[in-house]
Each structure stands twice: as C-alpha cells, then as structure tokens.
C-alpha positions as CSV (number, residue, x, y, z in Angstrom):
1,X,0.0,0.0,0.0
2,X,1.1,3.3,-0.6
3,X,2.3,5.8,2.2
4,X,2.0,9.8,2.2
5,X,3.7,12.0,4.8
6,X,1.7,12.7,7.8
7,X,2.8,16.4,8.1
8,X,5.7,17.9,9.7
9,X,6.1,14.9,12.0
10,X,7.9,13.1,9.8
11,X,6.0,9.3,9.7
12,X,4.8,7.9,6.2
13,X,1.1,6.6,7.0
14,X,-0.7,4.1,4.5
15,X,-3.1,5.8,2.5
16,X,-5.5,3.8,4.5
17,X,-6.0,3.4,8.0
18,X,-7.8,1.1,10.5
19,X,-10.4,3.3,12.4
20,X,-10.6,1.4,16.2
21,X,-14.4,2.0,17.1
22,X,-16.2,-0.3,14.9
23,X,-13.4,-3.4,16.5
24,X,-15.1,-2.6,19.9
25,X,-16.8,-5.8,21.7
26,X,-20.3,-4.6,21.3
27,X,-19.5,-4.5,16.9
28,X,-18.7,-8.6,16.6
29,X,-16.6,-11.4,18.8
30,X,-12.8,-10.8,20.2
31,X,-11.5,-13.5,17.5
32,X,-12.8,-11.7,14.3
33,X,-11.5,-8.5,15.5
34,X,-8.2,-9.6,15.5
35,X,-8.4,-11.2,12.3
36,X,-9.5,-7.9,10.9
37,X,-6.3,-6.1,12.4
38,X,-3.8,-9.0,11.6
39,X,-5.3,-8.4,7.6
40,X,-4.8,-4.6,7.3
41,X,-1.4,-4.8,8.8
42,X,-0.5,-7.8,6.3
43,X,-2.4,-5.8,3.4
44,X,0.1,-2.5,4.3
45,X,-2.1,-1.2,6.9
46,X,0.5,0.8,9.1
47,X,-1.6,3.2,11.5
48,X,-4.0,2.3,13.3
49,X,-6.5,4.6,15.6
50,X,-8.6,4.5,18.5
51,X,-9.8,6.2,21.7
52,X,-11.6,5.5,25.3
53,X,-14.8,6.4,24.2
54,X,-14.7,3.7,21.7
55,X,-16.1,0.9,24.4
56,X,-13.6,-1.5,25.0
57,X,-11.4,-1.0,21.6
58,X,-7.8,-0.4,23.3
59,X,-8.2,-3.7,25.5
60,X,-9.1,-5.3,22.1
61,X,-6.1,-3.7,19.6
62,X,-3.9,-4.8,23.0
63,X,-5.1,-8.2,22.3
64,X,-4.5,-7.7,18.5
65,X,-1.9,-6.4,18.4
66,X,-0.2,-8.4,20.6
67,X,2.1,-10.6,18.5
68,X,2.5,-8.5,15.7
69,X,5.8,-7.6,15.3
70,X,5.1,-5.1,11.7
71,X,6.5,-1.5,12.4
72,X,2.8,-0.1,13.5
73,X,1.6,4.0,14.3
74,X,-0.8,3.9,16.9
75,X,-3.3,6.6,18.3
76,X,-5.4,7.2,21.2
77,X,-7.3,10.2,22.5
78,X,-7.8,11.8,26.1
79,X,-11.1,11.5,27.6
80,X,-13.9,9.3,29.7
81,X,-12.2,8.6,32.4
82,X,-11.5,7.6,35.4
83,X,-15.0,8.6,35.8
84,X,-15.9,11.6,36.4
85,X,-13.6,12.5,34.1
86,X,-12.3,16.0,34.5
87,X,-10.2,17.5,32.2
88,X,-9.0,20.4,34.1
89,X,-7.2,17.8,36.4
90,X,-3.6,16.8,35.4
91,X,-4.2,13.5,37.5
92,X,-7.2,12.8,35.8
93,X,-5.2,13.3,32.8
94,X,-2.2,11.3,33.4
95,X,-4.6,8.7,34.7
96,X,-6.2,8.4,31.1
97,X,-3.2,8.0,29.5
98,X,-1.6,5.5,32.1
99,X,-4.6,3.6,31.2
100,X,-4.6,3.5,28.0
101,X,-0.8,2.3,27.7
102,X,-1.7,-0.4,30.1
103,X,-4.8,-1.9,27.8
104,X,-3.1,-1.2,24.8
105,X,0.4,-3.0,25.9
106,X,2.5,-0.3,24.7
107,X,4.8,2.1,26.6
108,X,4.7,4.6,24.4
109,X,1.6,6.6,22.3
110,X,2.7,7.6,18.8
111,X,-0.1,10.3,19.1
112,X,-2.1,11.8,22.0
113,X,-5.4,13.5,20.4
114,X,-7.6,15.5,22.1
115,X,-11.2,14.1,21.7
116,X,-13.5,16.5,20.3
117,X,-11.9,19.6,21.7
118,X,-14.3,21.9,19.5
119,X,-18.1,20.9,20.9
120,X,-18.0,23.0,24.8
121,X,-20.1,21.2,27.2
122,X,-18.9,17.3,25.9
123,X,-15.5,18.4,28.2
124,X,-14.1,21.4,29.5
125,X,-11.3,21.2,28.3
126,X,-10.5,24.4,27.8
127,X,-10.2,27.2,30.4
128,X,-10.0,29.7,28.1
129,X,-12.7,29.3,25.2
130,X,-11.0,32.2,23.1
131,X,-7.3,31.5,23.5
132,X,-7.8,27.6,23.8
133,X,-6.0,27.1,26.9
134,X,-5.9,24.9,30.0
135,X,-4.2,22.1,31.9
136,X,-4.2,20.0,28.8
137,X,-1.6,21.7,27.5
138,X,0.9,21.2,29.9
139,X,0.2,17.9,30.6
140,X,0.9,17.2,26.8
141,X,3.9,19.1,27.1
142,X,5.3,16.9,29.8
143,X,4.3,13.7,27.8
144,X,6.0,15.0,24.9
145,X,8.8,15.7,27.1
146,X,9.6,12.8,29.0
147,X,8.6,10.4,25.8
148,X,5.2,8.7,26.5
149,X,4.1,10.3,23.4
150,X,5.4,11.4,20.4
151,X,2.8,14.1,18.6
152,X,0.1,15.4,19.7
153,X,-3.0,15.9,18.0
154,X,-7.3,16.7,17.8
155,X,-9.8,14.6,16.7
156,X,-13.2,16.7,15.7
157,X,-15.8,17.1,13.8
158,X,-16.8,20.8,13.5
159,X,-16.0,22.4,10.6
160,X,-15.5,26.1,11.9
161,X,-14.6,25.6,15.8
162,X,-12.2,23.0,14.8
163,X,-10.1,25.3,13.0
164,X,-9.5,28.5,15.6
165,X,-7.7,25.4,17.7
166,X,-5.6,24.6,14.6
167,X,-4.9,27.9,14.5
168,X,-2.8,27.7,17.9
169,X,-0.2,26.2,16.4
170,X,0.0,23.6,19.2
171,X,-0.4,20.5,17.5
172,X,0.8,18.3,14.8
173,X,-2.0,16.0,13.7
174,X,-5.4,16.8,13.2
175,X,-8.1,13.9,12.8
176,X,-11.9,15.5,11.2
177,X,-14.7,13.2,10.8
178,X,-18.3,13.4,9.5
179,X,-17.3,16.5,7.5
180,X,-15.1,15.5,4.5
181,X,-16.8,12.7,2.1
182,X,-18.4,12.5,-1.4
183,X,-21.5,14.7,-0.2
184,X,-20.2,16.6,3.2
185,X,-17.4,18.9,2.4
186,X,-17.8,21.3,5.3
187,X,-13.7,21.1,6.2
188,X,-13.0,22.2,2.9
189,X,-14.1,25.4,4.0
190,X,-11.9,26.1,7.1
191,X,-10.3,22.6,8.8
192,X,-8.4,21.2,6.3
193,X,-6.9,24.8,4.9
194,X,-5.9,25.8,8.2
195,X,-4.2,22.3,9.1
196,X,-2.4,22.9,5.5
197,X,-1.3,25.9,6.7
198,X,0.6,24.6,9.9
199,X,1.9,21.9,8.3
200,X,-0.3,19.6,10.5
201,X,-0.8,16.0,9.4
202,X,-4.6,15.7,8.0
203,X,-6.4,12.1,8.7
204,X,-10.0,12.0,7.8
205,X,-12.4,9.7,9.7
206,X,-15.6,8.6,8.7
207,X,-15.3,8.5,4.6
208,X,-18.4,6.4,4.4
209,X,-20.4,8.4,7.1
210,X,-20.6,5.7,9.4
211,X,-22.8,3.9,6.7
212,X,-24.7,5.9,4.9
213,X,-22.3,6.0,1.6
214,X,-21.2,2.6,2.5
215,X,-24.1,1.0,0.5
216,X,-26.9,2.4,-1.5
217,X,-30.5,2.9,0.0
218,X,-32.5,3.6,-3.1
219,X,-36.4,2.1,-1.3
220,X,-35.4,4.8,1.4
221,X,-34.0,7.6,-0.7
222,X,-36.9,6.9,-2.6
223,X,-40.2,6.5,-0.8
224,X,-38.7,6.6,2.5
225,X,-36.4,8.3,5.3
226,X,-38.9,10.8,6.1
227,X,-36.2,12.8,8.1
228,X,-34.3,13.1,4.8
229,X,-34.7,16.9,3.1
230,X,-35.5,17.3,-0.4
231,X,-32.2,18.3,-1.3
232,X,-30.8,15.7,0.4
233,X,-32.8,13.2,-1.2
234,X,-32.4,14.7,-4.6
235,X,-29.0,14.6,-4.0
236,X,-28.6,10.9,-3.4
237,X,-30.7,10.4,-6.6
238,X,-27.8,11.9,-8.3
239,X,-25.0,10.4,-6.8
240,X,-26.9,7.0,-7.3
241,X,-27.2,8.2,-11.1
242,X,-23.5,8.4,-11.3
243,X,-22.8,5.1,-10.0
244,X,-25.2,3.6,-12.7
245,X,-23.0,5.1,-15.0
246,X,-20.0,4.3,-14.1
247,X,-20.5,1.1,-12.4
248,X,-18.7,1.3,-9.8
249,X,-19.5,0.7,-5.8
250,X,-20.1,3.1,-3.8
251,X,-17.9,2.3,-1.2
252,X,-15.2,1.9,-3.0
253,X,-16.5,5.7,-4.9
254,X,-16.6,6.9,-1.3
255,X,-12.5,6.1,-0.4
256,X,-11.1,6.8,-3.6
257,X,-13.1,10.3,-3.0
258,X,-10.7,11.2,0.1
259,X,-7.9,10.0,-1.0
260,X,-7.8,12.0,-4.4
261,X,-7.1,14.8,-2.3
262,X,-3.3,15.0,-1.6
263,X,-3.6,17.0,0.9
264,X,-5.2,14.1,3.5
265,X,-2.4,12.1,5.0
266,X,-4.6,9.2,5.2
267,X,-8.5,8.0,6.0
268,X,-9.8,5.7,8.8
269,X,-11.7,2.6,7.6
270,X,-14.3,1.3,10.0
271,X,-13.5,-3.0,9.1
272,X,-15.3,-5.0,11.6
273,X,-14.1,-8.2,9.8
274,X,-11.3,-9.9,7.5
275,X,-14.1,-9.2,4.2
276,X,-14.2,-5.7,4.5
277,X,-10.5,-4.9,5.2
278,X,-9.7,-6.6,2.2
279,X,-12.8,-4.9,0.2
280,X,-11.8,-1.5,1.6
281,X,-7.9,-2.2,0.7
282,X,-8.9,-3.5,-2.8
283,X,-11.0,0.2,-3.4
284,X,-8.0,2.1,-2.2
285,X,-5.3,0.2,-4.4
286,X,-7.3,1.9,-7.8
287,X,-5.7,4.9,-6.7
288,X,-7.3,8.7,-7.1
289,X,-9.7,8.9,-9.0
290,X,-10.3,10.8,-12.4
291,X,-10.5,14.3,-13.0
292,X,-13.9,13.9,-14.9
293,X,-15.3,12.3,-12.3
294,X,-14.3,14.2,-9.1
295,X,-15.8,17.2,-11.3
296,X,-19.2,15.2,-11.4
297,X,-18.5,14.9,-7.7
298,X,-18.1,18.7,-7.1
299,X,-21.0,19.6,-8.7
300,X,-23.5,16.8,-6.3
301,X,-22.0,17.9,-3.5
302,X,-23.0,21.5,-4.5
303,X,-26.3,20.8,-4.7
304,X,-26.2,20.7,-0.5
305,X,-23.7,22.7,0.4
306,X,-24.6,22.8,3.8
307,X,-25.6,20.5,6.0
308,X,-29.6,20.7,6.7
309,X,-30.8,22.2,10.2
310,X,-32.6,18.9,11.2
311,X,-30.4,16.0,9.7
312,X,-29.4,14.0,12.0
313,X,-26.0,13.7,12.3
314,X,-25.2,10.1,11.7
315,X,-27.5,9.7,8.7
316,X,-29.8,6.5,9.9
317,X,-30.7,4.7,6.6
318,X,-32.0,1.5,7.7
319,X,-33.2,1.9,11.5
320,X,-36.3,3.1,12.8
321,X,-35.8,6.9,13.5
322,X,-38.6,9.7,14.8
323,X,-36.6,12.7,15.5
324,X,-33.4,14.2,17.0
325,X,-32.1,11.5,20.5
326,X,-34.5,9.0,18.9
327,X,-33.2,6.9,16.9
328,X,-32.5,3.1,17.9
C-alpha cells in the first residue's frame, strides 16, 4: 500500500488506516476482530487509531496487536475517564493515558489526540474558550517531554470551531470526521486549509459516514427516510445516477473520493471483519480517481452545500428513527 507523509512529524502513514471503534466488543466477537487487524497490517495497513470512548477497543487492539511484530503508528485520544472524568485535572489526565498504555500493551503513544476539543459542554477542556488554553496543554507538554508520546493531535468534527484550535499552532495531527466525504465537504471550508497551513498531518475519519455511503438505500432515498430533506434526497438520486454510469461501488467511490485529495495524509476505515478490510484495501489500491469524475463529484455535492438544520447527524438509513435523541 502506498504511504504519504503525515505532516511535519515526519511518519509515512498508508493511505488507509484502521479506524478502532467499529473493533469494539459490542461490533462482533474478540476472534474476528483480531483477524481484521492481523489483515490490514499484512495488506500495508501501518496506522491504526482508537480512543476511550470507543467501548472496549484499546483492550481489544492490546489483544490484536499483541504478537505482531510489523512496524505499526498507533493513536489514542484523552477522555472518559476515570469517571468523572475531569479535564481540568492533570491526574485525571495522566490517569487516562496510564490507562490506556496499560490496555493497549504499549509504553509509548505515537499520538495523543484530544477528543472533540471543539463541541464546549462534551468536556471542558478548555479554560479559556478564546485563547484555547488549560491544563491539557501542559500535561501534553510533559508527555511530549519525558517520551510517553510522540505528537500530539485533535480529533473533531466541526467544521468552523475546529479550525480556531488549529490555528494555535500547538499541535501536529489533526483527525476530522463526518465532514469530508463525497456529499459533506464542510472542512474544505476552514479545517483542512488551516491544518495545511501549519503543516499539521490531515487524517479524515468517517469517509463512508458511518454507513450511509457505504451502500446504497435507493427504497429509502426513494419512498422513505422521512427525516431526509429534499435536497438531500435529490441529491442521493444523483449520486446513485452516477454510479449507474460508471458502475462502480459506492464504497469503493466513497475512499477513492478522500484519498484524491493530496492534501489528507490518510482516511480511517471502520473493518469490523477480515471481508471488508480486504474490500476497503482492494478500493484504495485503484488509486485517485479521475479528474472527470471528481468534477461530477463537485457539482452533487453542491447541490447541498450545507448540512440541513434537522439531519441528523449520523444519517440513519435503515433503522427506525422519529426525530433528534431517537433513533435506535
């Protein structure tokens, strides 16, 4: 598999990653999981993400990971505990990390994200809201200092908030999801030029929106998904369209999407099993795709350039949904 730079830290990531929620207990059995990870690494796979809110998916990458001796980048994120979790202690801080060496089996972190340092009220992280300062800081300071971690990073998903924290200058990798994929392109507009700008290593999580461009939903799209907006369901229509033309999956449409840009170090896939790490590797392999085609791209995503007030924001084609906190 093919590498890129990720930034100014100076690691070569594959162009495709292995995204650690979706290898979580509660997504399929220990066994499988580790099959999954054993067959990215073997396909070229040679980062590999994850973070405590993703249930128990450090114990189960320390299991993976194990007895694999391949070169590997790993990241984790701050966060969730020991609970409460309180971000403005450096113990509770320290404690996180300590904890997540310990489940992962490693003694050192490649990189230390911040999780979701741009939505106020999921954790305080900050002191100062304007200046983006607080004990965090120091405490990845004195990681970075005495070696337990390597770079240090953010892993978002706003498209505007997101970027004042680039703008710091204080970090060296920056992880957006949910807003760079064939039909959300809400970091073009601030995230990914301002990481550009520093220099930052750009990894993009989510390509296939956590499902809804990892198959097509035409009954839904259709005469369905009453939570969808007419643009929105116009929109799919066209995208579908385009698929008939060219035949191609939309899966495999959706990665090749991200990684035509060159500016995106690399993109998380979310493999639960052996099937779809070798699918999702297969896709990438194809390379970029054409110029004609990313202009038929450009103009479907233009036809919602925004995303709507009330979609949800984990689009949920095929489960029962009646409104915002409902679905299930």
């Amino acid at each position: 598999m093919k590498t890129r730079p990720l930034g100014k830290t100076g690691l070569q990531v594959s162009e495709l990653a292995m995204g650690g929620l979706f290898i979580a207990s509660r997504f399929g059995d220990l066994e499988r999981a580790r099959a999954a990870v054993h067959r990215a690494v073997e396909l070229g796979v040679n980062y590999i993400d994850t973070a405590p809110d993703y249930g128990n998916s450090e114990e189960v990458l320390g299991y993976a990971l194990k007895d694999i001796d391949a070169p590997l980048i790993l990241s984790t994120k701050l966060g969730n505990r020991p609970r409460p979790f309180r971000p403005q202690e450096r113990d509770d801080l320290l404690a996180s990390v300590e904890e997540s060496l310990r489940l992962l089996g490693r003694d050192r972190i490649d990189i230390l994200m911040i999780h979701e340092p741009d939505r106020p009220g999921q954790h305080d992280w900050w002191t100062d809201w304007e200046r983006f300062t607080g004990p965090v800081l120091d405490v990845l300071d004195h990681l970075k200092q005495t070696g337990v971690i390597r770079f240090t990073g953010l892993g978002g998903t706003t498209a505007y908030e997101l970027a004042h924290i680039i703008d710091t200058g204080r970090f060296d990798v920056v992880l957006t999801a949910f807003n760079y994929s064939l039909l959300w392109r809400e970091a073009e507009i601030a995230v990914l030029p301002a990481a550009k700008a520093q220099g930052m290593g750009i990894i993009v999580g989510s390509p296939l929106q956590q499902g809804a461009l990892a198959r097509r939903y035409d009954e839904e799209v259709d005469h369905g998904a009453r939570w969808l907006s007419s643009p929105r369901r116009q929109q799919y229509r066209a995208l579908y369209a385009l698929l008939d033309e060219i035949a191609m999956p939309l899966s495999e449409l959706a990665l090749r999407f991200v990684i035509s840009n060159p500016d995106i170090s690399c993109t998380l896939m979310g493999a639960r099993s052996v099937a779809e790490v070798e699918q999702n590797v297969a896709a990438v392999e194809k390379g970029p795709l054409p110029a004609d085609i990313l202009a038929r791209l450009d103009e479907i995503a233009a036809m919602v350039p925004f995303r709507p007030f009330e979609e949800p924001f984990g689009l949920p084609f095929g489960r029962d949904y009646r409104g915002p906190g409902m679905a299930r």
